[in-house]
Biopython code that builds the backbone (N, CA, C, O; Angstrom):
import numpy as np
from Bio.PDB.StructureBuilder import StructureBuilder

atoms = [
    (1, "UNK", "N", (-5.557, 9.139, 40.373)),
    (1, "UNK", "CA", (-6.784, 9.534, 39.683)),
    (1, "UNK", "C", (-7.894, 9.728, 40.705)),
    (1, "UNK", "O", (-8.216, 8.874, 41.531)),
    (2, "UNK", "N", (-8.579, 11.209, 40.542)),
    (2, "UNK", "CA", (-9.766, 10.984, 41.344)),
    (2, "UNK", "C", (-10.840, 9.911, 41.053)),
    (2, "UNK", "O", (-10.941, 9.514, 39.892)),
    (3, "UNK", "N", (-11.639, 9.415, 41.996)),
    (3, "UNK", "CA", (-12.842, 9.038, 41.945)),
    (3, "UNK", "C", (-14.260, 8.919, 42.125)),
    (3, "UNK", "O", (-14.549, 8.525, 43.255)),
    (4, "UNK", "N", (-15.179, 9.123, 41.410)),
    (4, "UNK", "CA", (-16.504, 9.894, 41.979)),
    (4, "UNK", "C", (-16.940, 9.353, 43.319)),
    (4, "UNK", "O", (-18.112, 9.344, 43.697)),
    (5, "UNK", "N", (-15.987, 8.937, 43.959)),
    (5, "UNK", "CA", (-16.968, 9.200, 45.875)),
    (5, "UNK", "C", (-15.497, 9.888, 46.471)),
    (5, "UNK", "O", (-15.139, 9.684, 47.631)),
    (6, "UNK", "N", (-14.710, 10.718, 45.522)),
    (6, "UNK", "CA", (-13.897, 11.576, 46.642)),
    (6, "UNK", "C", (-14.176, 13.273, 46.833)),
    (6, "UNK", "O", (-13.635, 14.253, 47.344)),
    (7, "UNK", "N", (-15.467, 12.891, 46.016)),
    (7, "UNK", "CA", (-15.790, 14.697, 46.050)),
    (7, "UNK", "C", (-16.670, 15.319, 45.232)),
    (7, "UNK", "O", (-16.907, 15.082, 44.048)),
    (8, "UNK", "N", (-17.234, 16.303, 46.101)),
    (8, "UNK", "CA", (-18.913, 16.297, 45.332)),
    (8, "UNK", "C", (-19.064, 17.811, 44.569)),
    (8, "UNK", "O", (-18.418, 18.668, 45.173)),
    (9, "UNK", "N", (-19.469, 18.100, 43.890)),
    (9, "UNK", "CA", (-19.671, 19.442, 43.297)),
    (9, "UNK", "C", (-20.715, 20.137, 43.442)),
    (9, "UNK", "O", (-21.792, 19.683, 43.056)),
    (10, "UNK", "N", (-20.634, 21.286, 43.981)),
    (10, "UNK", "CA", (-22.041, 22.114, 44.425)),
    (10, "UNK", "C", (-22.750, 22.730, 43.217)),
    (10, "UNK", "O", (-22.186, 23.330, 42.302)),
    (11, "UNK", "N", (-24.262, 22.467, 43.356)),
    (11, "UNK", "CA", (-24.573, 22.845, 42.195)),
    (11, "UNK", "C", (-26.157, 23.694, 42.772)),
    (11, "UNK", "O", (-26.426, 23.646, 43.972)),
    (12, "UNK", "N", (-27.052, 24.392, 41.840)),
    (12, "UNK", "CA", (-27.704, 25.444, 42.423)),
    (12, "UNK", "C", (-29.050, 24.502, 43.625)),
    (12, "UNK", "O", (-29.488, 24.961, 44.680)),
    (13, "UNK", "N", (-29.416, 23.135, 42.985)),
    (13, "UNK", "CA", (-30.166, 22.891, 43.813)),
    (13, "UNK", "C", (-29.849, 22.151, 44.963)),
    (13, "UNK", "O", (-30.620, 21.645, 45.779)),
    (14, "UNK", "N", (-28.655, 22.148, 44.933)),
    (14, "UNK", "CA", (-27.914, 21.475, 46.432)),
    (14, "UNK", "C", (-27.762, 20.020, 46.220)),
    (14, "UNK", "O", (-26.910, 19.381, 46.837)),
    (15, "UNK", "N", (-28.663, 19.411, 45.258)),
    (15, "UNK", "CA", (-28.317, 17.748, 45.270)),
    (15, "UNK", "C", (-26.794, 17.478, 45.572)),
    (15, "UNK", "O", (-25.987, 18.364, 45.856)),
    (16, "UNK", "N", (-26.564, 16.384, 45.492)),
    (16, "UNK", "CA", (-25.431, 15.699, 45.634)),
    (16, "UNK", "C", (-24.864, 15.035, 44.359)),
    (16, "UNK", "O", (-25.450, 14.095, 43.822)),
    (17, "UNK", "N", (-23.957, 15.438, 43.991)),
    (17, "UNK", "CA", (-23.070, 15.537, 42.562)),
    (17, "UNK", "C", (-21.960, 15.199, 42.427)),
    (17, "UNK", "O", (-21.116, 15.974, 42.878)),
    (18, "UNK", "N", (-21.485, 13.945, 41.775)),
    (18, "UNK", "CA", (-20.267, 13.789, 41.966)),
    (18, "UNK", "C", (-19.769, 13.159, 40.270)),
    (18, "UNK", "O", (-20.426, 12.366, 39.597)),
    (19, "UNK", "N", (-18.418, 13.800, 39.884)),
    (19, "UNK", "CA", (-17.596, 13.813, 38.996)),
    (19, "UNK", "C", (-17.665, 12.050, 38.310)),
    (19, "UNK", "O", (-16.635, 11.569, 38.782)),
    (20, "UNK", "N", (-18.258, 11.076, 37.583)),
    (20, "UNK", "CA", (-18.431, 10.078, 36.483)),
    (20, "UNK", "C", (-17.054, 10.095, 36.141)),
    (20, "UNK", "O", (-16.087, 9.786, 36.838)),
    (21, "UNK", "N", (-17.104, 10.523, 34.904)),
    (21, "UNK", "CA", (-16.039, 10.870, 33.698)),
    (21, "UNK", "C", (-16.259, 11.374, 32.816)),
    (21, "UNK", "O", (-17.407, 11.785, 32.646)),
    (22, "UNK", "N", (-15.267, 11.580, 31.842)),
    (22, "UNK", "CA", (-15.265, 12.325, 30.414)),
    (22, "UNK", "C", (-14.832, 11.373, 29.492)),
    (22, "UNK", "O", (-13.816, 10.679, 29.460)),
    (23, "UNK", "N", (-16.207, 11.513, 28.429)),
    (23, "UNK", "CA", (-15.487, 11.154, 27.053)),
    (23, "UNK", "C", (-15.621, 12.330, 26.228)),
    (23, "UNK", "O", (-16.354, 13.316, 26.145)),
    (24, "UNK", "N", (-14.496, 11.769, 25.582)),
    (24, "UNK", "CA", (-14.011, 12.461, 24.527)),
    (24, "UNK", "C", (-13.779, 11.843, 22.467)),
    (24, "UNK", "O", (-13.838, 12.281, 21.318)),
    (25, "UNK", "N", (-13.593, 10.988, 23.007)),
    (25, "UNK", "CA", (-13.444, 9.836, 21.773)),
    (25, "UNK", "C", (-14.395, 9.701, 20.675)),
    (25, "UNK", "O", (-14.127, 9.339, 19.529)),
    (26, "UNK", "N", (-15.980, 10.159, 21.332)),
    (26, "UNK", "CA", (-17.265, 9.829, 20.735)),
    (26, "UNK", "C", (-17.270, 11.093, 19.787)),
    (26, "UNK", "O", (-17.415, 12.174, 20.359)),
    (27, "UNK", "N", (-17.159, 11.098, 18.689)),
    (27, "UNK", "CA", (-17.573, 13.132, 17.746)),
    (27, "UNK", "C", (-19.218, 12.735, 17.879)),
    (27, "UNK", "O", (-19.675, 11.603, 17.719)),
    (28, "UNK", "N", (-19.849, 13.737, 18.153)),
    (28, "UNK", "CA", (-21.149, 14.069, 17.997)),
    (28, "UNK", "C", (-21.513, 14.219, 16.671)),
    (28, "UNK", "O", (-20.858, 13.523, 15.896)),
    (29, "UNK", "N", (-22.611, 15.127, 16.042)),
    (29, "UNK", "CA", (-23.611, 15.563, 14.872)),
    (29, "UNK", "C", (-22.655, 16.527, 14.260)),
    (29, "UNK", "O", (-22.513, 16.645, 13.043)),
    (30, "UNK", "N", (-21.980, 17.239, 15.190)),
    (30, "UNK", "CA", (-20.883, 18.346, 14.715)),
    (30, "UNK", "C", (-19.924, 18.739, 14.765)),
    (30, "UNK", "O", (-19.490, 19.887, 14.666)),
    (31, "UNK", "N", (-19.392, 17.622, 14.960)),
    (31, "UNK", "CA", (-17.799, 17.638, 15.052)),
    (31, "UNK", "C", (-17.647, 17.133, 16.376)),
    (31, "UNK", "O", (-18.559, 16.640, 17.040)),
    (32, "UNK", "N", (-15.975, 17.329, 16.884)),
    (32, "UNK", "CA", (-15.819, 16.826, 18.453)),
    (32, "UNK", "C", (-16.530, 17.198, 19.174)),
    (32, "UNK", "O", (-16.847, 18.368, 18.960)),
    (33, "UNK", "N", (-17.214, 16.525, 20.418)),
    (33, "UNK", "CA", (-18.253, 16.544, 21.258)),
    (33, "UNK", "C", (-17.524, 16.065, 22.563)),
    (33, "UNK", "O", (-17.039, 14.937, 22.473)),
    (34, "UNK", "N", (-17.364, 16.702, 23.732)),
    (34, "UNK", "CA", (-16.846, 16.241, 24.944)),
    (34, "UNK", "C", (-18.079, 16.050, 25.622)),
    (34, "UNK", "O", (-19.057, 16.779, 25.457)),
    (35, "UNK", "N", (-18.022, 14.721, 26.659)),
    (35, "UNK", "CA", (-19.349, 14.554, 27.337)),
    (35, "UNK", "C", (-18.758, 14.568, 28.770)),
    (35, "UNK", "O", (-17.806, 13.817, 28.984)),
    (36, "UNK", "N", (-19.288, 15.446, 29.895)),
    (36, "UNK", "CA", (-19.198, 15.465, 31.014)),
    (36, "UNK", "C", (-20.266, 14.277, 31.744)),
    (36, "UNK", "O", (-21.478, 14.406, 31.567)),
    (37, "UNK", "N", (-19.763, 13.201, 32.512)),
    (37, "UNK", "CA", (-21.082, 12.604, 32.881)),
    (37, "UNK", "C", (-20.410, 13.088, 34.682)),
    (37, "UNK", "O", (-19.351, 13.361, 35.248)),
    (38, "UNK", "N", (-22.219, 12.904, 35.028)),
    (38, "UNK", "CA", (-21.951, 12.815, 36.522)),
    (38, "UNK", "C", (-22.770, 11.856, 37.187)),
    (38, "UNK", "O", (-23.564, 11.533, 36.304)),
    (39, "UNK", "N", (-23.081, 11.150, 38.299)),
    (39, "UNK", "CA", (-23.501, 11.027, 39.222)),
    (39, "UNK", "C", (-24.865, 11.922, 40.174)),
    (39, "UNK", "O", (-24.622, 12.930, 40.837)),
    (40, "UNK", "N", (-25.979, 11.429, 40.080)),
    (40, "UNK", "CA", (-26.478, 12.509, 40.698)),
    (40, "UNK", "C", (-27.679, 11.482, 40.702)),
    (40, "UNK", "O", (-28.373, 11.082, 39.767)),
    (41, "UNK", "N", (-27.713, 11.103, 42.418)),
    (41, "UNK", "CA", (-28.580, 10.112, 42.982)),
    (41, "UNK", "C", (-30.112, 10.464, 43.219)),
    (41, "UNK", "O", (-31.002, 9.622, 43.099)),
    (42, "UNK", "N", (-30.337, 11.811, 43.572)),
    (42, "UNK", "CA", (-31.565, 12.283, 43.425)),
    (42, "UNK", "C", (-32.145, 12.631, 42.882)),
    (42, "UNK", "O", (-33.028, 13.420, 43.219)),
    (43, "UNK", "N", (-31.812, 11.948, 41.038)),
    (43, "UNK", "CA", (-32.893, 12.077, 40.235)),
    (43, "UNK", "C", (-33.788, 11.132, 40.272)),
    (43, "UNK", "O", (-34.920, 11.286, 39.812)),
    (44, "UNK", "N", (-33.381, 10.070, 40.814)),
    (44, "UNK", "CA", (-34.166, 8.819, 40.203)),
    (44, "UNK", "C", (-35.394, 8.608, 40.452)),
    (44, "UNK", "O", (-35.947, 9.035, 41.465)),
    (45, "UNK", "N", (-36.035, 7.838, 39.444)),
    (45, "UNK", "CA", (-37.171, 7.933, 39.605)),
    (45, "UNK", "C", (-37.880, 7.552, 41.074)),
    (45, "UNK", "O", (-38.716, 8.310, 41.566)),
    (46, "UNK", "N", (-37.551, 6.545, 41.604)),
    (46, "UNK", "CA", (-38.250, 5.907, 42.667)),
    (46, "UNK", "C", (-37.174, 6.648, 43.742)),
    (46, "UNK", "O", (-35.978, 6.358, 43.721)),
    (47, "UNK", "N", (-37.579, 7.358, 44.419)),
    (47, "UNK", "CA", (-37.446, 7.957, 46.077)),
    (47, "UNK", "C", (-36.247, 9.019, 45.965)),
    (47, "UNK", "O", (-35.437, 9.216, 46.871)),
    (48, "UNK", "N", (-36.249, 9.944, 44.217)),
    (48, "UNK", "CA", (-35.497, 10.786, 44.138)),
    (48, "UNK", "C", (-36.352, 11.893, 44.353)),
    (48, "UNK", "O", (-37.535, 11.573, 44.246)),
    (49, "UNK", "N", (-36.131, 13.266, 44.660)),
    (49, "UNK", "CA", (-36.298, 14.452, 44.789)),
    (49, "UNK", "C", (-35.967, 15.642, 43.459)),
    (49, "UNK", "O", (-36.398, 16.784, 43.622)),
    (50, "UNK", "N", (-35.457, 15.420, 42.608)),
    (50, "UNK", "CA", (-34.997, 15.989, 41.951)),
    (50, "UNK", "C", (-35.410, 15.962, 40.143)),
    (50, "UNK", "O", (-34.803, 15.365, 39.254)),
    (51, "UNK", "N", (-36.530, 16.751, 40.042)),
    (51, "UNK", "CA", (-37.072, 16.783, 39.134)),
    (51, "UNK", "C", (-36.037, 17.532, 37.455)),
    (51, "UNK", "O", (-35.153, 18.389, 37.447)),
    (52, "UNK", "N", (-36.592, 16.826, 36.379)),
    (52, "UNK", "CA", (-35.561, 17.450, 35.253)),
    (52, "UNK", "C", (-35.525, 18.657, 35.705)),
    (52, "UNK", "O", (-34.601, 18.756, 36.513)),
    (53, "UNK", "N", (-36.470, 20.262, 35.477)),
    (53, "UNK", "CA", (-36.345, 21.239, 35.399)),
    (53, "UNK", "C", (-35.332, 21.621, 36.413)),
    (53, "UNK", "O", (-34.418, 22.269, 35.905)),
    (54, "UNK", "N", (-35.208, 21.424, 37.678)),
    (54, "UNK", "CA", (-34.574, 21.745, 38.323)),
    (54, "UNK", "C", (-32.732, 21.124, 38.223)),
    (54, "UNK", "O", (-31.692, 21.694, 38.553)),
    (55, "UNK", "N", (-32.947, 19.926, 37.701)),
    (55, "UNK", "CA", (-31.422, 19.219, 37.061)),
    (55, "UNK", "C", (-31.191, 19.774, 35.898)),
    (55, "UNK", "O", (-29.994, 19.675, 35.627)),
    (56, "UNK", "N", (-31.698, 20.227, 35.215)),
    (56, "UNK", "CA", (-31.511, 21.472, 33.807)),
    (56, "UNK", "C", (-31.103, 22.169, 34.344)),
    (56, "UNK", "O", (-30.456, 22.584, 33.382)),
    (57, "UNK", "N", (-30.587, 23.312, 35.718)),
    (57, "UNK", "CA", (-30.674, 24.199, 36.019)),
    (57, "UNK", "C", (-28.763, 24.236, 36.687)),
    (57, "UNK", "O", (-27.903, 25.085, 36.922)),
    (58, "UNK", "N", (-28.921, 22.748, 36.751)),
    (58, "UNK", "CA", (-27.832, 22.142, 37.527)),
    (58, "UNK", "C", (-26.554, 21.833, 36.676)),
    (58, "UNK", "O", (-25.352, 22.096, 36.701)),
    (59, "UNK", "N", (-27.499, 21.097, 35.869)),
    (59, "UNK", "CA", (-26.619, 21.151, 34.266)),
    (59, "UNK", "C", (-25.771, 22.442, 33.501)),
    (59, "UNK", "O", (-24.582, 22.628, 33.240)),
    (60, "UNK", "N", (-26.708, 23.027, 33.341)),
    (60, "UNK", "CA", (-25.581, 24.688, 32.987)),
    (60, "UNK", "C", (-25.000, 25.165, 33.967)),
    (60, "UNK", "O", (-24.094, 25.932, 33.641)),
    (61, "UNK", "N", (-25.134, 25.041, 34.991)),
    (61, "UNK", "CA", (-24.077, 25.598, 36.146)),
    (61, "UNK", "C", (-22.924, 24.490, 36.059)),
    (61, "UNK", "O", (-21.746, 24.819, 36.202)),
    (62, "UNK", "N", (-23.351, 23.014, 35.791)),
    (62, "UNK", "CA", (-21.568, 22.332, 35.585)),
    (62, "UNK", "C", (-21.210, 22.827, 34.098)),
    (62, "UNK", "O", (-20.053, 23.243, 34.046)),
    (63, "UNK", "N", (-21.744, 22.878, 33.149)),
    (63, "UNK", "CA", (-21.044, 23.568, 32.191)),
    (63, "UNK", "C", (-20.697, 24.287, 32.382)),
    (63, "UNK", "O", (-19.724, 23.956, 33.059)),
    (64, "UNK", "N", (-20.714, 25.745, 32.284)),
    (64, "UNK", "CA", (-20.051, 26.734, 32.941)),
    (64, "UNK", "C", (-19.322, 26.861, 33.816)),
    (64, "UNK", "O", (-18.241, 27.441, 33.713)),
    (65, "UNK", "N", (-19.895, 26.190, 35.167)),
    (65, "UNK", "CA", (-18.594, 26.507, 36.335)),
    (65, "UNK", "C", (-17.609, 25.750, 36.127)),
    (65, "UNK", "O", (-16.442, 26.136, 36.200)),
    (66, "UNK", "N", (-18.208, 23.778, 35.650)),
    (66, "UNK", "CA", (-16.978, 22.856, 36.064)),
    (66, "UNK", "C", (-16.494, 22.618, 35.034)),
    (66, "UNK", "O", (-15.266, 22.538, 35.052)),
    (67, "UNK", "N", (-17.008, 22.457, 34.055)),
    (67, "UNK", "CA", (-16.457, 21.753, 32.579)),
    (67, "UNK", "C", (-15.739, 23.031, 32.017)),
    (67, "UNK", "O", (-14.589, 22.756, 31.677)),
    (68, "UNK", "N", (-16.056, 24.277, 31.828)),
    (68, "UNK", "CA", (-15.375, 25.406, 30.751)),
    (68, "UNK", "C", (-14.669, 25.863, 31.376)),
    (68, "UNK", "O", (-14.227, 26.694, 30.582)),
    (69, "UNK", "N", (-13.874, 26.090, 32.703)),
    (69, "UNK", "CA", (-12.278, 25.911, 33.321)),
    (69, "UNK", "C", (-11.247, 25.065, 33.160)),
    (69, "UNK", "O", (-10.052, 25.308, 33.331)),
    (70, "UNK", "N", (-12.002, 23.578, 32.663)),
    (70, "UNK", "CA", (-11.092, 22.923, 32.311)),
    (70, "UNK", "C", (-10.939, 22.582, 30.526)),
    (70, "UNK", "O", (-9.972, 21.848, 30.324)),
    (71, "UNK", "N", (-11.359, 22.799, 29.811)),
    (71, "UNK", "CA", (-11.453, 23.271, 28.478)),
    (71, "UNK", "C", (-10.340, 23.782, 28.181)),
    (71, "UNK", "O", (-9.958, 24.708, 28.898)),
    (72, "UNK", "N", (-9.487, 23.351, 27.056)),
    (72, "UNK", "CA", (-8.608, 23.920, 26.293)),
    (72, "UNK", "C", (-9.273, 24.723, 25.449)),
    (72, "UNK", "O", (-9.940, 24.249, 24.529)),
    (73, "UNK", "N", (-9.176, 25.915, 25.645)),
    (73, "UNK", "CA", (-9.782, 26.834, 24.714)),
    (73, "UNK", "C", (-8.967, 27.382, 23.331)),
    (73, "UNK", "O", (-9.515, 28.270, 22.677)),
    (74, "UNK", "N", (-7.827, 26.920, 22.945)),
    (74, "UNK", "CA", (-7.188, 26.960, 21.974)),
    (74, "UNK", "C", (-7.920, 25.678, 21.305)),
    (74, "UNK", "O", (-7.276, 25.580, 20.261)),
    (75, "UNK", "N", (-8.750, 24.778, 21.283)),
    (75, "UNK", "CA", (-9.106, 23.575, 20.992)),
    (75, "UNK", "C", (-10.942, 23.211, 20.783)),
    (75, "UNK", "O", (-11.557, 22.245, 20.330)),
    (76, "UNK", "N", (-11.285, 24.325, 21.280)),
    (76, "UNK", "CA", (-12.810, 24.160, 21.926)),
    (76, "UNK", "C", (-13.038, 22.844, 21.150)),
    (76, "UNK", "O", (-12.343, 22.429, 20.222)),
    (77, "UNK", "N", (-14.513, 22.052, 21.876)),
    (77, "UNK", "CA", (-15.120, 21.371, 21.392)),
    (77, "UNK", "C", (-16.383, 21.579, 19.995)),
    (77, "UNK", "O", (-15.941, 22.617, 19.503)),
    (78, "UNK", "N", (-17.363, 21.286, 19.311)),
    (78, "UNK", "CA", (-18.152, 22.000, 18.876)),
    (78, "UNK", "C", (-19.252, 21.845, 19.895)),
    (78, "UNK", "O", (-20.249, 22.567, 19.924)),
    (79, "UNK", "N", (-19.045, 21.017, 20.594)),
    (79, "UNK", "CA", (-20.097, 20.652, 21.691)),
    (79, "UNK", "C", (-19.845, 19.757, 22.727)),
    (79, "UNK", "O", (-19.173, 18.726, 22.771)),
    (80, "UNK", "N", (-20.764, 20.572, 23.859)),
    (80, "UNK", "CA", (-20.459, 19.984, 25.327)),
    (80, "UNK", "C", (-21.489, 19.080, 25.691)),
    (80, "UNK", "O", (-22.612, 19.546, 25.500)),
    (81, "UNK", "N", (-21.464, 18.170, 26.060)),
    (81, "UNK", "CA", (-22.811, 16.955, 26.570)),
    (81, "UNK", "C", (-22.541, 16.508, 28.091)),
    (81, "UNK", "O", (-21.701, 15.719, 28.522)),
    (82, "UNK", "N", (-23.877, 17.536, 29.015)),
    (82, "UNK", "CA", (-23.489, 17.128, 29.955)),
    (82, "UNK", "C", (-25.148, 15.925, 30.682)),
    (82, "UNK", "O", (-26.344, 16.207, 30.603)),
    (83, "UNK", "N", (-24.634, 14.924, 31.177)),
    (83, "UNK", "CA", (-25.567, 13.610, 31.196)),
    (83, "UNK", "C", (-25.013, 13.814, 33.056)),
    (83, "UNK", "O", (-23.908, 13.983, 33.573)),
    (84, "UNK", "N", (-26.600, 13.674, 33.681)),
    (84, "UNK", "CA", (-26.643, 13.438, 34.825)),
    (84, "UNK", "C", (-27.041, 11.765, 34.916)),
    (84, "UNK", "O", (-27.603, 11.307, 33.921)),
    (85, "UNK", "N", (-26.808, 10.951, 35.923)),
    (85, "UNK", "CA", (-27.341, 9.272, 35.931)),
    (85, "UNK", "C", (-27.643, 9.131, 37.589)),
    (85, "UNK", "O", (-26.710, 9.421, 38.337)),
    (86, "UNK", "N", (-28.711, 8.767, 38.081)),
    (86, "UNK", "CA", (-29.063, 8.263, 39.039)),
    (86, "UNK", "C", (-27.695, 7.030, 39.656)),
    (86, "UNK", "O", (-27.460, 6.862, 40.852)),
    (87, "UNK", "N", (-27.228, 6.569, 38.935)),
    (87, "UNK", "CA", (-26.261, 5.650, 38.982)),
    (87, "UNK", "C", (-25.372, 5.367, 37.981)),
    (87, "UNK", "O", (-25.788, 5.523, 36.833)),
    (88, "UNK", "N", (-23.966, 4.892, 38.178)),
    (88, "UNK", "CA", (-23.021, 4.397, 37.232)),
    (88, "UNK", "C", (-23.715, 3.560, 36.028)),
    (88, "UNK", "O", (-24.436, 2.599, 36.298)),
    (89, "UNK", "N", (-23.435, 4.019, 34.490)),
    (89, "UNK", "CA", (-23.952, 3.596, 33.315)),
    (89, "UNK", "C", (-22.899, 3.299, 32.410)),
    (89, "UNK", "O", (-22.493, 4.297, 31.814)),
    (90, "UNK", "N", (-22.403, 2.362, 32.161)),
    (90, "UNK", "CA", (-21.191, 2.469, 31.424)),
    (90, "UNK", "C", (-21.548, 3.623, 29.494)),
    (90, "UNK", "O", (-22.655, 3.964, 29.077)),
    (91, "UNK", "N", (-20.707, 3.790, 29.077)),
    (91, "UNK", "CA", (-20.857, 5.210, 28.306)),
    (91, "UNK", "C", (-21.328, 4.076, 27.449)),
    (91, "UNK", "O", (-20.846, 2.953, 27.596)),
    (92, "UNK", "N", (-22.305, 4.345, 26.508)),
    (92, "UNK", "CA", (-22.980, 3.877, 25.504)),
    (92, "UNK", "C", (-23.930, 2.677, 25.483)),
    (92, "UNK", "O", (-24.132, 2.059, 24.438)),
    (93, "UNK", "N", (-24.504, 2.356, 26.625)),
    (93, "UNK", "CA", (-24.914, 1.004, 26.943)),
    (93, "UNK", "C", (-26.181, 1.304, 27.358)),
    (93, "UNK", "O", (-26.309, 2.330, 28.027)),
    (94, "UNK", "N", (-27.061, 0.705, 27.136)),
    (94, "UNK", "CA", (-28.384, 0.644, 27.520)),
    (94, "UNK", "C", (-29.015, 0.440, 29.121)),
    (94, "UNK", "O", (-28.545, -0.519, 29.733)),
    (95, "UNK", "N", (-30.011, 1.251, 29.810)),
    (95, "UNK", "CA", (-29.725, 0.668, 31.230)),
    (95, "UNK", "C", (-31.059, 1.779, 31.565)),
    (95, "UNK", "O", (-31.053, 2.939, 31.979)),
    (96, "UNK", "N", (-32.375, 0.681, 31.114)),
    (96, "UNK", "CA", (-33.234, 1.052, 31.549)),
    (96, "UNK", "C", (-34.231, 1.478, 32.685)),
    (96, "UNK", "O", (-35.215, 2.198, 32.854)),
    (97, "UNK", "N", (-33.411, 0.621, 33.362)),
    (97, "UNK", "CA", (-33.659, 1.064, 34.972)),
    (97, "UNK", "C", (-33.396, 2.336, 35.951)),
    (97, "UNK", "O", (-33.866, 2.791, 36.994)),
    (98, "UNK", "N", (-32.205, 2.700, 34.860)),
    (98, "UNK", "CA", (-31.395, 4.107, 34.966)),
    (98, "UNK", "C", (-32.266, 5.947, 35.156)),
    (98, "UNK", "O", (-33.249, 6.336, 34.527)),
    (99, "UNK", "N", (-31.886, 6.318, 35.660)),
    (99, "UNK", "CA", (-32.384, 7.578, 35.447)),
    (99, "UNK", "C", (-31.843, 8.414, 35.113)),
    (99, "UNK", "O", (-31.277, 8.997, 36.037)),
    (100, "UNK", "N", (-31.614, 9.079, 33.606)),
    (100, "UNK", "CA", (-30.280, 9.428, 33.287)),
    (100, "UNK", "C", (-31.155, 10.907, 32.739)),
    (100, "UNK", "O", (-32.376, 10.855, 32.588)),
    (101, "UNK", "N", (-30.666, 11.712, 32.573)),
    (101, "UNK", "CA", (-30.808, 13.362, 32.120)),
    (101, "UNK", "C", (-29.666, 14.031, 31.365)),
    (101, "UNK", "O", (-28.473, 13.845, 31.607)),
    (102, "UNK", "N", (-30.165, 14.834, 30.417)),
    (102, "UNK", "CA", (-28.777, 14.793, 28.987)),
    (102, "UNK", "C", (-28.649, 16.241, 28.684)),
    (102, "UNK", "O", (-29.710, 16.771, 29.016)),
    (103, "UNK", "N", (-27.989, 16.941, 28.297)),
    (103, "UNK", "CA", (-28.444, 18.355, 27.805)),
    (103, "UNK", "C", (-27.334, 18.478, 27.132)),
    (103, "UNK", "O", (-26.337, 17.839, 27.469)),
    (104, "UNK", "N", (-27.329, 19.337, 26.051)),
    (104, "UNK", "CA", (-26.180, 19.565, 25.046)),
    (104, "UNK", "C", (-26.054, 21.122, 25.121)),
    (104, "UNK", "O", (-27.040, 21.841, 25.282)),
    (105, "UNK", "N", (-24.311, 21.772, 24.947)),
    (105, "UNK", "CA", (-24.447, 23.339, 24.698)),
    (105, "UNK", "C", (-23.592, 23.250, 23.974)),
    (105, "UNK", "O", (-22.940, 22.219, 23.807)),
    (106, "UNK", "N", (-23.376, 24.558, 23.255)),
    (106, "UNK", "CA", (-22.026, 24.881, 22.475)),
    (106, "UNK", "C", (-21.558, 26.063, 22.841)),
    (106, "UNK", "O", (-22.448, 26.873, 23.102)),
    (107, "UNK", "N", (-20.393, 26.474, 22.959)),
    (107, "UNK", "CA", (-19.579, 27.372, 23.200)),
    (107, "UNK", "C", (-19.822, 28.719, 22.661)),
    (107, "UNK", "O", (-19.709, 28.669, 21.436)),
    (108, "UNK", "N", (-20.145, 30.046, 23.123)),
    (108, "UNK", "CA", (-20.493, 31.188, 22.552)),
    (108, "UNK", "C", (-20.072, 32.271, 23.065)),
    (108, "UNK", "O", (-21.077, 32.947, 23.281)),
    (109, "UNK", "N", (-19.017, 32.914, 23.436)),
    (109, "UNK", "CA", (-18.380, 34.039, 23.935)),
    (109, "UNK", "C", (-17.701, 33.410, 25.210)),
    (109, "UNK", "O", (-17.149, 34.159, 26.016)),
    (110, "UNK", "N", (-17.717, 32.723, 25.309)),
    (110, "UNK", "CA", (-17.112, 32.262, 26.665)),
    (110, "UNK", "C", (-18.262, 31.536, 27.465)),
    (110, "UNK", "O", (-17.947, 31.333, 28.638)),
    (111, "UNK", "N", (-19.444, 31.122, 27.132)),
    (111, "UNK", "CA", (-20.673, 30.731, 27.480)),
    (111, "UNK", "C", (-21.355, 29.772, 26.966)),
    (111, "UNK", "O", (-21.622, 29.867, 25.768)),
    (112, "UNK", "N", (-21.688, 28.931, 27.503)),
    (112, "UNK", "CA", (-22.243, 27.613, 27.610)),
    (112, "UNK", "C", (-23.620, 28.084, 27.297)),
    (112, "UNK", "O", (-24.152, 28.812, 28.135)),
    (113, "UNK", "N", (-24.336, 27.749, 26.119)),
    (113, "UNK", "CA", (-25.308, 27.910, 25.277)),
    (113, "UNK", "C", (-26.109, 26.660, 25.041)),
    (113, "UNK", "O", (-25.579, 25.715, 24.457)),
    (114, "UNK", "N", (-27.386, 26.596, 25.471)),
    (114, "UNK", "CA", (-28.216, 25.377, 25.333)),
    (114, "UNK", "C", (-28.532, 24.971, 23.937)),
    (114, "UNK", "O", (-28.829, 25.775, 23.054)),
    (115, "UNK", "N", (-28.444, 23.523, 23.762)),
    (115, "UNK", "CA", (-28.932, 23.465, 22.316)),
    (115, "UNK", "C", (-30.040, 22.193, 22.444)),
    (115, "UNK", "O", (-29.649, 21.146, 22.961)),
    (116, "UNK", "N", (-31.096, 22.281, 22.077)),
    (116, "UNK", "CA", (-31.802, 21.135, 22.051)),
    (116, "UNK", "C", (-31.192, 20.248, 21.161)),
    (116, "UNK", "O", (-30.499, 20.630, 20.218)),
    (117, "UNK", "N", (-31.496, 18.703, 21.507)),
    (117, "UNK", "CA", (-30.993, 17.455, 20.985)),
    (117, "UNK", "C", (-32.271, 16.765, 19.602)),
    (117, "UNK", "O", (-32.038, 15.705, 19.021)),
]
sb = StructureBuilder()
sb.init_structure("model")
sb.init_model(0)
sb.init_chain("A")
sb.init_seg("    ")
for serial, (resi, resn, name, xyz) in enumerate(atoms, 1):
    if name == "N":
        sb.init_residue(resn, " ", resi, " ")
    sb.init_atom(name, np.array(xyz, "f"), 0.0, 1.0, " ", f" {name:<3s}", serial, name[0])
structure = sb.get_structure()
C-alpha cells in the first residue's frame, strides 16, 4: 500500500501534496459520495503560504486530474469531496487546530463541476 510520504502530486500552485486516503463508506446529501483527502502543509494557518483561493484552484485540478482516472465510471459517484488538511485528521473527528479546506463537485460530461456545500 502506498503511503502519503511516498509521493507528492503536482498541483497548479506548486504546494506540496500528498495522497491521505479515500473514503467511500460515508453517502453524502445525495447519494454515494467519495471523499479524496490530502495532505497539504502549506495551508496552515500559522507559517503556511497557501491561501483558500489559490487551494480551490488546486482542488479541481485533483479532481479532474487525480481522482476522475481513477473512478469507475460504470459506477460514478453522485459526488466527489475533495478536503485538503494542513495535517493528518482522522475522517470524521474534530481537530481544531487543523487547517482543513473542503470543496464538493459532481460529475458532468466527464468534468468535475463545483458545487457549493
Amino acid at each position: 500500500m502506498t503511503t502519503p510520504e511516498t509521493f507528492e502530486i503536482a498541483v497548479p500552485s506548486g504546494q506540496v501534496i500528498r495522497f491521505l486516503d479515500v473514503v467511500t463508506d460515508a453517502p453524502g446529501p445525495d447519494g454515494p459520495t467519495v471523499r479524496y483527502r490530502f495532505l497539504a502543509p502549506a495551508i496552515a494557518r500559522l507559517g503556511g503560504s497557501v491561501d483558500f483561493d489559490t487551494a480551490a484552484a488546486d482542488m479541481l485540478h485533483l479532481c479532474q486530474s487525480y481522482v476522475l482516472p481513477l473512478l469507475d465510471q460504470s459506477l460514478p459517484p453522485s459526488q466527489i469531496v475533495i478536503s485538503l488538511s494542513d495535517r493528518p485528521v482522522p475522517f470524521g473527528e474534530a481537530a481544531p487546530d487543523a487547517t482543513q479546506f473542503f470543496e464538493a463537485y459532481r460529475l458532468e460530461d466527464g468534468r468535475c463541476i463545483w458545487e457549493a456545500f
